[in-house]
C-alpha positions, -999 to +999 in steps of 0.1 A: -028+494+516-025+517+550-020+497+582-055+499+597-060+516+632-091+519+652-075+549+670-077+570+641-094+601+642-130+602+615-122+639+596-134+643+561-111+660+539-124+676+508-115+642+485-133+625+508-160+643+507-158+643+463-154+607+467-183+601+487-203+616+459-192+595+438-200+561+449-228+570+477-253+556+447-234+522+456-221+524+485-225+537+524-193+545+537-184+544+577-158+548+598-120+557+590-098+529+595-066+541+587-047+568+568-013+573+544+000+600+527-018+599+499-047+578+510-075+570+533-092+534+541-129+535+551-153+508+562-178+507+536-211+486+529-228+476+493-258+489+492-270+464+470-259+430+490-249+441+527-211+431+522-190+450+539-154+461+526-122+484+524-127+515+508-092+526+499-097+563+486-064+573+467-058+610+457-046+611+424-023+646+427-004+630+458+001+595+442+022+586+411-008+576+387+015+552+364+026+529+390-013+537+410-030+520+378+002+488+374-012+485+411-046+479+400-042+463+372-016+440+388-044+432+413-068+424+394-052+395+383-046+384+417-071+358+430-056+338+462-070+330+494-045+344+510-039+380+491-059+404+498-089+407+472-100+439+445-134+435+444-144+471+424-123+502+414-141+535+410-127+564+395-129+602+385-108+631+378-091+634+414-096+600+433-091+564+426-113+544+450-104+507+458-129+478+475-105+453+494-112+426+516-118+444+552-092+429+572-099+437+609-071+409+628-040+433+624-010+426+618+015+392+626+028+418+655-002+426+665-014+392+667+015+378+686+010+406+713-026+399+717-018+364+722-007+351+759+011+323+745+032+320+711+055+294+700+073+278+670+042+258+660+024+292+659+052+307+638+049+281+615+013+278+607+012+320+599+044+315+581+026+286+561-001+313+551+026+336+537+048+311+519+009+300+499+005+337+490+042+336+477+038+302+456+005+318+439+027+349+430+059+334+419+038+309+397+019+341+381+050+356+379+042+382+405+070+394+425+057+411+457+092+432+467+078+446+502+077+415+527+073+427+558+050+424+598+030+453+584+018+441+547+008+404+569-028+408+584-048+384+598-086+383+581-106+383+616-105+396+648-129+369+660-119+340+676-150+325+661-146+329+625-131+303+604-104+332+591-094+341+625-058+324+619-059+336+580-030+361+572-035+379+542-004+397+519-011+431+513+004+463+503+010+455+459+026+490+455+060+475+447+046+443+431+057+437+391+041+411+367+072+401+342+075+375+315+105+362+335+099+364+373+138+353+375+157+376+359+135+406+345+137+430+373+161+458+377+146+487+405+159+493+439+131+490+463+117+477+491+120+481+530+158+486+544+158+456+571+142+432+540+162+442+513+181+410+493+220+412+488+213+417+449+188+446+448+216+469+468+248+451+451+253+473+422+272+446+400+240+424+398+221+439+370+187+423+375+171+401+401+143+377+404+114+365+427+140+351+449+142+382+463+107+374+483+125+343+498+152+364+511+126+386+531+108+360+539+137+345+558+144+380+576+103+378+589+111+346+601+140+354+619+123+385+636+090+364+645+109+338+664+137+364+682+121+395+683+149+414+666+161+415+627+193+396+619+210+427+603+204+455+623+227+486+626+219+523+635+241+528+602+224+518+571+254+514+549+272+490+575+238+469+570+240+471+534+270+456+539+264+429+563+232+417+541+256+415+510+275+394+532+251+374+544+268+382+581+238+374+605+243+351+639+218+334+659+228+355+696+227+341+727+201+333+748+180+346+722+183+316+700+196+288+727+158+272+729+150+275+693+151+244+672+177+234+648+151+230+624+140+265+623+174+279+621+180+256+588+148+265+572+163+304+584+199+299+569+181+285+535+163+315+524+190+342+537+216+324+513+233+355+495+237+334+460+197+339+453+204+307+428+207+285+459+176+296+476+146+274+480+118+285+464+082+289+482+069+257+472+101+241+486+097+261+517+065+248+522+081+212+520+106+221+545+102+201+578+096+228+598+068+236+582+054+207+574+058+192+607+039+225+621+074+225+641+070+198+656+105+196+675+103+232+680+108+246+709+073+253+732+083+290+743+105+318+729+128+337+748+117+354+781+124+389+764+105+382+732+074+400+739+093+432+755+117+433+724+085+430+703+067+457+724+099+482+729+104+480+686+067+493+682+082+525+688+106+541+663+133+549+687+142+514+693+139+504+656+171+495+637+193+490+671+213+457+684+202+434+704+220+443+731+206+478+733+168+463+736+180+434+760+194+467+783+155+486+780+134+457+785+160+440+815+149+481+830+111+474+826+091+476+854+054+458+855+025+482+862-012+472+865-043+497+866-079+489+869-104+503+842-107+540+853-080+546+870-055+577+859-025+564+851-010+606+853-027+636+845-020+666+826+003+687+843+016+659+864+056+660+870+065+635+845+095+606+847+087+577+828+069+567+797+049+533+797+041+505+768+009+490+774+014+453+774-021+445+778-058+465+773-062+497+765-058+536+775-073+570+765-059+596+759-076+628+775-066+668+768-091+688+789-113+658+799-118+653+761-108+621+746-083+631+718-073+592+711-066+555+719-043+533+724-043+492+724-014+468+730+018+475+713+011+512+719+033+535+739+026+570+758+042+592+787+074+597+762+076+635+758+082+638+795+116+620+793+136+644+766+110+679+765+097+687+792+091+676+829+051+681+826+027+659+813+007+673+783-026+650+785-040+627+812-044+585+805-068+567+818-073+527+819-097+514+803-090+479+815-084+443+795-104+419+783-138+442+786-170+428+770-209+424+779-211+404+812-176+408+819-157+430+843-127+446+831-097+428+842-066+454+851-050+468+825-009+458+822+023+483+815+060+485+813+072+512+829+104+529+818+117+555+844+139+584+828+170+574+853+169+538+836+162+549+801+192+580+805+216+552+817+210+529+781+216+565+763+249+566+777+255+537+759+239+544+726+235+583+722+214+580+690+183+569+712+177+602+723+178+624+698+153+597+681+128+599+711+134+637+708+119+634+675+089+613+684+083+635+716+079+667+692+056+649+669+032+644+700+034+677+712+024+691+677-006+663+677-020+675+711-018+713+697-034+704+662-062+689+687-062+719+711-067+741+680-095+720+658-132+735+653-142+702+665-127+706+700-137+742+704-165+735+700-169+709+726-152+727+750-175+753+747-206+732+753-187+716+782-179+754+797-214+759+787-228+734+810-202+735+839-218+770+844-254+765+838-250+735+869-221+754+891-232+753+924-245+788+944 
């Protein structure tokens, strides 16, 4: 299931539109929420009831129909309070259309970012959620193969509602039903950083559901440091460190964390997968049970900056050390709703994350996109060119109905600072590089669609009908 953004743009593409056809007798679909390569996820309403769901609209040409309809079928099976839920499939010739659970808290990332405060106890209560989904799985057999932040989302974005704090497993692409959920499975696959010692060791010819545990241990890990335990810009010295189980809790990172935690971590990344606990066990483990109760109260101080800093790509996959060196050369800046953070054609010579609120992203006084926490913006300035290609604007924090807009809150990174940590790891550029070119191309594609001709035409239109004589 795609990660679902609000920032997303609402286009209809020609399967969209053959797929609206088809269920439109049933149901009303809204707004985009998010989009993959070979599908799109609307907000859609029964017609019949009012319930509101997922719409997952799958092209059939782009996806690999065999393991498209184990995914469905698998699903189908699955009935858990804390999986994600298949409530109706609809299909025709071109498109497979899904109706899911609408999931509207994020992600565990996104969720620990909104939050002002996260701790151990916290940790342990959405871990809790996760280790449920697994038990449910493993006892069907299910083995779910992609653990990761992004397949975790929390059911609600509002504090109100009893499933605010409800994570949700999603994402059952790699998922396999077996007779023998210990020994039956034989594919490599899965996401690098999560990957068990005996899916990439060659001389193990099958593996099991303990494979789940072993990623499960890696989330953990990451949730509590803010970093993965076997990073490397190289993915074959990885490999090699997970098949060696070579991991170490670092320094500071880890001083205030409890030993508890690091037990329960050091269980689940065991390499023999024989000697793992399973999820039930996990969920018997004092540090769960106990909600963490000796855990420590606060993480880190550079947990939420190594959290931030990894939403972008360029700092994915690097040490420690390298993210300690970025976020030690953040700089704090705050901007009241409306204010220009830098305009197009500016001289650019930092980027920013946004650490709290939100910004919008302008290209001839248009509005082209969004950004919310864990975003990032100002980058192409530090590697392309010196000139800013769209102008931000705050638009504040914490802004609802009888509320002013609190300041908006950033972390600066100036192109001296972020030059002097590529002198030490080279590879950073040519990734930002990369990301930088991407943008460039998106503000172009914008510059170029019917959609904003047009609107720049009614805006000319009117800036001359009212010019002054």
């Amino acid at each position: 299931m795609s990660t679902m953004n609000d920032s997303d743009s609402n286009g209809d593409g020609p399967s969209e539109l053959k797929a609206r056809s088809l269920i439109s007798t049933q149901y009303s679909v809204g707004k985009k929420l998010g989009e993959g390569s070979y599908a799109v996820v609307h907000e859609a309403k029964d017609l019949r009831d009012g319930a509101v769901y997922a719409m997952k609209i799958i092209s059939k040409e782009k996806s690999k129909e065999k393991r498209l309809k184990s995914e469905v079928a698998l699903m189908k099976q699955v009935d858990h309070p804390n999986c994600v839920k298949l409530y109706d499939v609809l299909e025709d010739d071109m498109q497979l259309c899904l109706l899911l659970d609408l999931l509207t808290g994020g992600t565990v990332l996104d969720r620990i970012l909104e939050l002002d405060y996260y701790g151990e106890r916290e940790a342990a209560s959405a871990v809790a959620d996760v280790l449920n989904a697994l038990q449910y799985l493993h006892d069907q057999n299910i083995t779910h193969r992609d653990l990761k932040p992004e397949n975790l989302l929390y059911a609600s974005n509002d504090p109100d509602d009893p499933l605010y704090n409800t994570i949700k497993l999603v994402d059952f692409g790699l998922a396999k039903l077996t007779e023998n959920a210990k020994t039956a499975l034989k594919t490599t696959c899965g996401t690098p950083y999560f990957l068990a010692p005996e899916i990439i060791d060659n001389s193990t010819p099958t593996y099991g559901a303990e494979v789940d545990i072993w990623a499960m241990g890696v989330l953990v890990f990451f949730m509590l440091s803010g970093y993965y335990p076997f990073d490397d810009e190289s993915i074959p010295i990885m490999f090699r460190n997970i098949k060696k189980g070579r991991y170490e809790f670092q320094s500071p990172y880890w001083d205030g964390i409890s030993a508890s935690a690091k037990l329960f971590i050091r269980d689940m990344l065991l390499t023999d997968p024989s000697k793992r606990p399973t999820a039930l066990m996990c969920l018997d483990h004092p540090w769960i049970s106990n909600a963490g109760k000796d855990a420590a109260s606060k993480l880190h101080s550079s947990h939420r900056s190594f959290l931030l800093i990894q939403k972008m790509p360029v700092f994915q996959r690097i040490e420690a050390s390298c993210l300690q060196e970025v976020a030690r050369s953040l700089k704090v800046i705050r901007m009241d709703a409306n204010e220009v953070v830098f305009k197009a054609g500016d001289e650019g010579d930092s980027m920013y994350f946004i650490n709290s609120g939100k910004i919008s992203v302008l290209v001839d006084g248009m509005e082209i996109d969004r950004k919310k926490v864990g975003g990032f913006f100002g980058e192409t300035a530090l590697v392309m060119q010196t000139k800013r290609t769209a102008t931000i604007k705050s638009l504040g924090s914490n802004a609802y109905a009888g509320h002013t807009a609190e300041a908006a809150e950033f972390f600066q990174l100036s192109r001296a600072d972020f030059n002097a940590v590529v002198e030490k790891y080279p590879a950073l550029k040519l990734r930002l590089h990369t990301i930088a070119e991407h943008n460039m191309k998106r503000v172009k594609r914008a510059q170029n669609s019917l959609f904003y001709k047009i609107r720049s035409s009614i805006k000319n239109f009117t800036n001359s009908c009212f010019k002054p004589m």
